[in-house]
C-alpha positions in Angstrom: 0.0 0.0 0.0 1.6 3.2 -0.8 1.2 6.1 1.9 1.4 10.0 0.6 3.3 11.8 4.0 2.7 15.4 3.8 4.3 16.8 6.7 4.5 21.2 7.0 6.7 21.9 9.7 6.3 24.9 12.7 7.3 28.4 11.7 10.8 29.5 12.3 12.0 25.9 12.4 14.5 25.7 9.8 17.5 25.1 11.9 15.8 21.7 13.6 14.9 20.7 10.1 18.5 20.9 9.7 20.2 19.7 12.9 18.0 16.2 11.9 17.9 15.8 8.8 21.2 13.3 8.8 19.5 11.3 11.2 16.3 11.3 9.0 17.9 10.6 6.2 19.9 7.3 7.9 15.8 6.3 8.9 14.9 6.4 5.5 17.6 4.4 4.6 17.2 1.8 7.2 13.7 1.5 7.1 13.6 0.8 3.3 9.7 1.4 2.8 10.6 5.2 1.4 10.1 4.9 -2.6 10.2 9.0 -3.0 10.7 11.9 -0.6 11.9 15.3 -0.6 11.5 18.4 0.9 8.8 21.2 0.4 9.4 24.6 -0.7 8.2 28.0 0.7 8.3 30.9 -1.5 11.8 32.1 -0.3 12.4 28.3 -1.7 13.4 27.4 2.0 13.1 24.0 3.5 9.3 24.3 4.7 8.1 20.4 5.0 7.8 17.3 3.8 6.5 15.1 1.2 7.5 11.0 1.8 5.8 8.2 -0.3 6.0 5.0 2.0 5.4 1.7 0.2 4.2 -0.6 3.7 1.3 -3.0 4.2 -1.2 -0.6 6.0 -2.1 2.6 7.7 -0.8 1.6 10.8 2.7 0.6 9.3 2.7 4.1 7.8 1.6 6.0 11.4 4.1 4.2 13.1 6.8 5.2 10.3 5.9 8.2 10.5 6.5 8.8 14.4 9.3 7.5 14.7 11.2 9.5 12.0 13.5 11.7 13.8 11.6 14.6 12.6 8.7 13.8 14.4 10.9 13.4 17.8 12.7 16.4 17.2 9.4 18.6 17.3 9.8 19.6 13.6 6.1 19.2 12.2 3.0 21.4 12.8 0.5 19.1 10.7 1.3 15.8 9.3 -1.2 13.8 7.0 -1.3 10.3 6.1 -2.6 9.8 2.5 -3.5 6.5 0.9 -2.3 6.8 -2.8 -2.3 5.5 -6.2 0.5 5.7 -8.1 -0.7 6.1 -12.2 2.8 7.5 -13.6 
């Protein structure tokens, strides 16, 4: 099943997108259900969020993905969604 993460992080929290983005980077790697990611743009085309396509067997694989990435612990997100999605191209 293939989960759309959509992840906006809290104002004026650049630097902690940045202090733990190696470590959230290594979780993507280890975990091995990431099969796109990559950050959101603001309009000063700063760092602003997330967007992470997880390829897992079920909503529940995909909310406990999602809090444990180390963004999550670090405080970094102000909404997160969990979208079930269909990938056509």
């Amino acid at each position: 099943m293939l989960i759309a993460l959509i992840a906006k992080d809290k104002a004026g929290h650049l630097e902690t997108r940045k202090s733990n983005r190696d470590a959230h980077l290594a979780y993507i790697k280890e975990t091995g259900v990431v099969t796109q990611a990559g950050p959101l743009l603001g309009a000063d085309a700063q760092m602003c969020g997330s967007l992470v396509v997880l390829d897992v067997a079920d909503m529940a694989a995909a909310e406990a993905w999602a809090r444990q990435d180390p963004y999550a612990k670090a405080g970094l997100f102000e909404t997160v969604e969990l979208i079930q999605w269909n990938k056509v191209i």
